[in-house]
C-alpha positions in Angstrom: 53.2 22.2 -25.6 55.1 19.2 -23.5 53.6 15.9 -23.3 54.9 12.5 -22.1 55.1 10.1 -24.4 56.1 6.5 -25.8 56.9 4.9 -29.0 57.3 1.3 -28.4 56.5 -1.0 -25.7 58.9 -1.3 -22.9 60.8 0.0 -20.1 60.7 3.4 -18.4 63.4 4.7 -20.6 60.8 4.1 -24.0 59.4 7.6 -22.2 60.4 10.9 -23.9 59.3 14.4 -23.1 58.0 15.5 -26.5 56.7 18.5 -28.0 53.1 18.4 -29.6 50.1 19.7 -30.5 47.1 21.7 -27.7 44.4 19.5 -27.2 41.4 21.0 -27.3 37.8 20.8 -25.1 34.9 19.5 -27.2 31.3 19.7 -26.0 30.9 18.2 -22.5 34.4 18.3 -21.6 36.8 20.9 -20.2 40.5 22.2 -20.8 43.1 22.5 -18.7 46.7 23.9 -18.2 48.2 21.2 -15.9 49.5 22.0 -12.4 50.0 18.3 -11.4 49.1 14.9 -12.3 48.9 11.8 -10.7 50.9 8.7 -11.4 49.2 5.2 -11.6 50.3 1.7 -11.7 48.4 1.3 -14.7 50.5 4.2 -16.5 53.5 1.7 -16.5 51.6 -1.5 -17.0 50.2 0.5 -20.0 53.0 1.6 -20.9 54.9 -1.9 -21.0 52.3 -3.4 -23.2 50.1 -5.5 -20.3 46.9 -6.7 -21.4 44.4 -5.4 -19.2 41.2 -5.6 -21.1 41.3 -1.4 -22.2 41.4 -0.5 -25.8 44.0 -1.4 -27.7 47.2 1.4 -27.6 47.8 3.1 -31.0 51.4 4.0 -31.0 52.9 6.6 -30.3 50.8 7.6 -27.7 50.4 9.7 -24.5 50.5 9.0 -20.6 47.8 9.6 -17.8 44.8 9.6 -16.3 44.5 12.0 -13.2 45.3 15.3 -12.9 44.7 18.8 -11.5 44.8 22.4 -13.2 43.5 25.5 -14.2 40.4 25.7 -16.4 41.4 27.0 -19.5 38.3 26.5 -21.9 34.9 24.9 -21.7 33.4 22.8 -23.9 29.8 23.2 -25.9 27.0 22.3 -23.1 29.8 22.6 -20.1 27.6 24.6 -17.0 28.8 24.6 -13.8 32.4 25.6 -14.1 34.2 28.4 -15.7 37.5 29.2 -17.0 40.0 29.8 -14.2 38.3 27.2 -11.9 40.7 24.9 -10.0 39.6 21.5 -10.8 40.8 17.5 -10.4 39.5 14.9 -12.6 40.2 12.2 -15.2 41.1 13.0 -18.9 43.6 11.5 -21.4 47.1 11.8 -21.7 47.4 14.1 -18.8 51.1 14.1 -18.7 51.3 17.1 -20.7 51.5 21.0 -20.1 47.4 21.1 -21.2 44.9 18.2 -21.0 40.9 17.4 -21.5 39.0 16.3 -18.8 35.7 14.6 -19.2 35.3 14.6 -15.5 36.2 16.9 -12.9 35.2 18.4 -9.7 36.5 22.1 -8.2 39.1 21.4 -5.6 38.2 21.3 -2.1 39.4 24.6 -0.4 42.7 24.1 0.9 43.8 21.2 -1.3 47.3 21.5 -3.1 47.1 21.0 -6.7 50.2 18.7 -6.0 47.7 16.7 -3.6 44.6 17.2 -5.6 46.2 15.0 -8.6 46.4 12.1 -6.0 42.8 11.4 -5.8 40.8 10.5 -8.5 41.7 7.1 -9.8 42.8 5.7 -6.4 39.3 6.7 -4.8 37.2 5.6 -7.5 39.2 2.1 -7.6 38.9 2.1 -3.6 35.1 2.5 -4.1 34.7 -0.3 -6.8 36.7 -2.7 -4.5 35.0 -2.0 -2.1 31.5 -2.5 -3.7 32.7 -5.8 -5.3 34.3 -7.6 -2.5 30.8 -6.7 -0.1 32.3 -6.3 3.2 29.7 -4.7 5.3 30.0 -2.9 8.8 30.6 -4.8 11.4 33.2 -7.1 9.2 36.9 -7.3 8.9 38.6 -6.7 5.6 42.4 -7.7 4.4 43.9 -5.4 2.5 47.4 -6.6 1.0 49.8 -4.1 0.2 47.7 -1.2 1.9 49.9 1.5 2.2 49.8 2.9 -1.3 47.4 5.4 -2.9 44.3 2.6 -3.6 45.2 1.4 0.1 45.5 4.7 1.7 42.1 5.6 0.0 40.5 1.6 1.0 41.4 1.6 5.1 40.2 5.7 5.2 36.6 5.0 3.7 36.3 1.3 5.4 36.8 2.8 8.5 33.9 5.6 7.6 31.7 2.9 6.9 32.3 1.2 10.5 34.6 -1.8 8.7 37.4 -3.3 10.5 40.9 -3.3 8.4 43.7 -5.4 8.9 46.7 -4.1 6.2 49.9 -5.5 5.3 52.4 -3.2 4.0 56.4 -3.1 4.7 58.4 -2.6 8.1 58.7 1.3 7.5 55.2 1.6 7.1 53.5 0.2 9.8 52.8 3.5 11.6 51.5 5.2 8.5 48.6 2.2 8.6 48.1 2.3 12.1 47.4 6.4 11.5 44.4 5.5 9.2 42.8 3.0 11.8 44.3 -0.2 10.2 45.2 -3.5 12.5 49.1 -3.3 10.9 50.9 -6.4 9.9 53.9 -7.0 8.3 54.2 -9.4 5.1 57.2 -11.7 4.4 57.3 -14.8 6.0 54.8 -15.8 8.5 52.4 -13.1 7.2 49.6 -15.7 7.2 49.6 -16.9 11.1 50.5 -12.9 12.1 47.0 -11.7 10.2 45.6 -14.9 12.0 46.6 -13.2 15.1 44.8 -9.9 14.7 41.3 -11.5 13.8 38.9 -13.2 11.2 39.2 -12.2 7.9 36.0 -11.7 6.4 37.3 -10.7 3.0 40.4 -9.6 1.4 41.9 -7.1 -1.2 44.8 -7.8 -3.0 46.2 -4.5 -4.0 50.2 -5.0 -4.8 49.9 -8.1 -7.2 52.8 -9.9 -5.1 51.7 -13.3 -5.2 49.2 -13.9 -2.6 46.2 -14.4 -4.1 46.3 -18.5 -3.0 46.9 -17.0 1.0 44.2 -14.4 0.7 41.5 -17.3 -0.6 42.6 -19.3 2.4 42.1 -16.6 5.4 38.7 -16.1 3.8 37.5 -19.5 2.9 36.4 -18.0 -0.2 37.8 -16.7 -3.6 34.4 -15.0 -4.6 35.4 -12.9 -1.3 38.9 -11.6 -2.5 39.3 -9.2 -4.9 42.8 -8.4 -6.9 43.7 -5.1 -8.8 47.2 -6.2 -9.1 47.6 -9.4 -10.2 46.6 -10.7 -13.6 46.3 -14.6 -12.5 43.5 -14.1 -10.3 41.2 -16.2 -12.9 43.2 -18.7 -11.9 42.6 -18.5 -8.1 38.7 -18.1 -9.0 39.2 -14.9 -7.6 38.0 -11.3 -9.5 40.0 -9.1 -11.1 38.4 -5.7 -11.6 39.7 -3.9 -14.2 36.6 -1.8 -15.1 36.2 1.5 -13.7 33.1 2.8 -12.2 31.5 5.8 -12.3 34.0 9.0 -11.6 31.3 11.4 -11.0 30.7 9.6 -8.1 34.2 9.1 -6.5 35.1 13.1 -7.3 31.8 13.7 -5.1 32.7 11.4 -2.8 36.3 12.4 -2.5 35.3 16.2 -2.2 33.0 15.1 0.8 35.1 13.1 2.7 38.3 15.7 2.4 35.9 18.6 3.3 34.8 16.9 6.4 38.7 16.0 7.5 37.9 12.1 6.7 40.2 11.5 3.8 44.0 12.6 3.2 46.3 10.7 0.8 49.6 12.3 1.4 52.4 12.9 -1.9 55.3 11.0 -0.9 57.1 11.8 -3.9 56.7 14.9 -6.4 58.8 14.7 -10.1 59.1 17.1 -12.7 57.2 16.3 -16.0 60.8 15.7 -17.8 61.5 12.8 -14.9 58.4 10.4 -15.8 60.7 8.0 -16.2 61.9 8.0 -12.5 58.6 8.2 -11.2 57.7 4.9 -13.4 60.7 3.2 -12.0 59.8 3.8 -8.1 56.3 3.2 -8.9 57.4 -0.7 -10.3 59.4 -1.5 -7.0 56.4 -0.9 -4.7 56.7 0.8 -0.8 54.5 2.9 -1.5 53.3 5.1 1.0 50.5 7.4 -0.6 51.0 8.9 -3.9 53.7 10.2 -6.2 52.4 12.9 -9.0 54.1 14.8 -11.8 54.5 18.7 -11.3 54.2 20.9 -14.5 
């Protein structure tokens, strides 16, 4: 089969398309033949060597968390799901023409695997955030750089849960937040006085890693009430950096619930073919996001 993988430490171009052999399901997990998968920040941090508290990499190694497919065999003590099933989930080194999940959920009628792949990892880091940083109903939350996947997924299920958002994200995006219910702001200068504007910030997520931890501690008062993804200096700041995941099981239940009852979309902004990882990486590093860009195979 195909696989994306890397060598050495470094840039997108360290990336090669690669020939290699099936994985195969052992008990508890499933198979699939890849449709799409879902390209993460944390691919390319990985991929350029960033400590971020995960296992150490052995190289040469593969790509990828997320992805969405076609069950192709079930592992030992698998029930529930059956070969031909259209599932999304999280594996290991799911840029490749097959990958093992060991967690997955059928697709919700109607999803695309192209938009399926989007979900997991951004919804389950949008519910830890959210858990960690306590905002409760009734409260208003910052989210910095909010247009993205973890953003998209953040303002949809804050606003489900009767929280008040106010996101930053770039010029061409305010719309898009203002779509999912957000209070839209610009950043760049003067970002601090224009979230002033639109209300007290009763905590804050820091979700692009561009430098604004020190802004986000003063619109909240408090750094145990800002939480980063994005930016490794947070310790610094006193604020928490979550880097642990939480339970998938959970955010593939959630995420099927909420996009069955019309309450979630994260749309592809960008689709690439396997062999163009490399481009993907690069536009994933320069930020704009809006919503997700996955890998088809």
């Amino acid at each position: 089969m195909k696989r994306v993988s890397f060598a050495e430490f470094g840039g997108p171009e360290v990336l090669r398309l690669t020939d290699a052999d099936e994985p195969h399901a052992g008990p508890g997990h499933v198979r699939v033949a890849v449709r799409a998968v879902g390209v993460n920040p944390v691919d390319w941090r990985i991929r350029e060597g960033q400590k971020l508290g995960a296992h150490p990499i052995e190289l040469p190694s593969g790509l990828g968390l997320d992805a969405a497919g076609v069950v192709d065999e079930v592992g030992e003590g698998v029930t529930g799901v059956a070969v031909g099933d259209h599932v999304f989930g999280e594996g290991a080194d799911t840029y490749a023409e097959f990958a093992v999940l060991s967690h997955w959920a059928r697709m919700p009628e109607g999803l695309t695997f192209e938009e399926a792949a989007g979900y997991p990892s951004v919804v389950e880091t949008a519910l830890r955030v959210l858990r960690e940083v306590g905002v409760r109903a009734g409260q208003t939350l910052l989210v910095s750089g909010a247009s993205g996947g973890v953003g998209s997924a953040v303002l949809q299920i804050a606003r489900e849960r009767g929280v008040t958002v106010i996101g930053t994200a770039g010029a061409a995006n305010q719309d898009y937040l203002r779509e999912l219910g957000a209070l839209a702001t610009t950043y760049g200068d003067g970002w601090v006085a224009r979230v002033r504007r639109l209300g007290h910030v009763d905590a804050a997520l820091d979700l692009a890693g561009s430098g604004v931890l020190a802004e986000l501690v003063e619109l909240t008062g408090d750094a145990r009430k800002v939480v980063s993804i994005a930016d490794l200096s947070a310790p610094e700041h006193g604020v928490r950096f979550s880097g642990v995941a939480g339970s998938m099981p959970d955010a593939l239940a959630t995420a099927v619930d909420l996009i069955a009852r019309g309450r979630l979309h994260i749309p592809v902004t960008t689709s690439y073919a396997l062999a163009d990882a490399a481009t993907a990486h690069a536009d994933s590093r320069t930020g704009h996001t809006r919503g997700r860009r996955v890998l088809l195979v």
